[in-house]
C-alpha positions in Angstrom: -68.5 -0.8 50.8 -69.2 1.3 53.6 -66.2 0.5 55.7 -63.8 0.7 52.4 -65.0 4.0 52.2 -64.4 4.6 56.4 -60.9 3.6 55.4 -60.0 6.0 52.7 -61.7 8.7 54.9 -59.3 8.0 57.6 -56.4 7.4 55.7 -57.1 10.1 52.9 -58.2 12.5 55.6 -58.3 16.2 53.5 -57.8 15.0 49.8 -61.2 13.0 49.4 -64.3 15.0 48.0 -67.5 13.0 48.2 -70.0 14.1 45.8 -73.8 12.9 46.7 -75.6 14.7 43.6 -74.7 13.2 40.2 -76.0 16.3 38.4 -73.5 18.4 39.8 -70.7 15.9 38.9 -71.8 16.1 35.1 -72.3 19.4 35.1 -68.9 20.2 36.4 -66.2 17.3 34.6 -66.7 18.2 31.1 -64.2 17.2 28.6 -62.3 20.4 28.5 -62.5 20.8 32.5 -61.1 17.5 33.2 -58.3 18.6 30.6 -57.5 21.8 33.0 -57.6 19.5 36.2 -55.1 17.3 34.3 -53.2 20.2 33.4 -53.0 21.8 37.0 -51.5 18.6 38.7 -49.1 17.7 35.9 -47.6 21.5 35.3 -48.4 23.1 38.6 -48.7 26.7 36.9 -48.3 29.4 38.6 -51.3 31.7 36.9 -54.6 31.0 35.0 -52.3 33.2 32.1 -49.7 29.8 32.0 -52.3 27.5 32.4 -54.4 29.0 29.6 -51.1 28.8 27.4 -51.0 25.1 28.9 -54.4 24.1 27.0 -54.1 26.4 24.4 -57.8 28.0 25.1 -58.3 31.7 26.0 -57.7 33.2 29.4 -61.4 34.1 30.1 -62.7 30.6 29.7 -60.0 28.9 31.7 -61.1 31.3 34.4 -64.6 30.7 33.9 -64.3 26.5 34.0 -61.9 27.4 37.1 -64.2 29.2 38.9 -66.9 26.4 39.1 -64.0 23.9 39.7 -63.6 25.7 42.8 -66.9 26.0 43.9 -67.3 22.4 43.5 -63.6 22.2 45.9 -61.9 20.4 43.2 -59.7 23.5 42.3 -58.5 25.4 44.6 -57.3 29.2 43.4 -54.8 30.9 46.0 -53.8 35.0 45.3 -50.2 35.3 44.9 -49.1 38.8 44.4 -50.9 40.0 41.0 -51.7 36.4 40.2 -54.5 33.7 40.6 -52.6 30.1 40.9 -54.7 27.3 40.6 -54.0 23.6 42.6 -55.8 20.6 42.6 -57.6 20.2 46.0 -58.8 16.9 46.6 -56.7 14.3 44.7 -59.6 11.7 45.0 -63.3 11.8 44.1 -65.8 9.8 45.7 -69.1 9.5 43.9 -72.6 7.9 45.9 -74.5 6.6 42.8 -77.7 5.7 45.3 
């Protein structure tokens, strides 16, 4: 296992997010937060506003869910001009169940 995982390190260099304590991984990929990641790397919207309209759920919430998918470096949320665009930041998730 340990050398599979060496290999997607290497090759995956950048996109790979290893996450060591399971209480942050539930916390974090609720239902409605996996939706959101779903929705960022299908539509690629260019504000919280469009991805909000995306889900159909209201603007604060998305922002809320957003901001602790970014602390946990799943989302990413760049400033551009008078928006806030969110992007997936690591397209694979590692999780060490020991």
């Amino acid at each position: 296992m340990e050398e599979i995982f060496k290999r997607m390190m290497a090759k995956h260099r950048g996109e790979i997010l290893l996450i060591e304590r399971q209480m942050k991984l539930f916390e974090a990929l609720t239902q409605k937060r996996m939706e959101l990641i779903r929705a960022v790397m299908e539509n690629q919207p260019r504000s919280i506003r469009e991805l909000a309209s995306i889900v159909d759920r209201d603007v604060k919430n998305v922002f809320e869910d957003l901001k602790l998918l970014n602390k946990m470096r799943i989302i990413q949320l760049r400033r551009v001009g008078r928006c806030v665009r969110p992007a997936v930041r690591k397209k694979i998730i590692i999780i060490d169940l020991s």
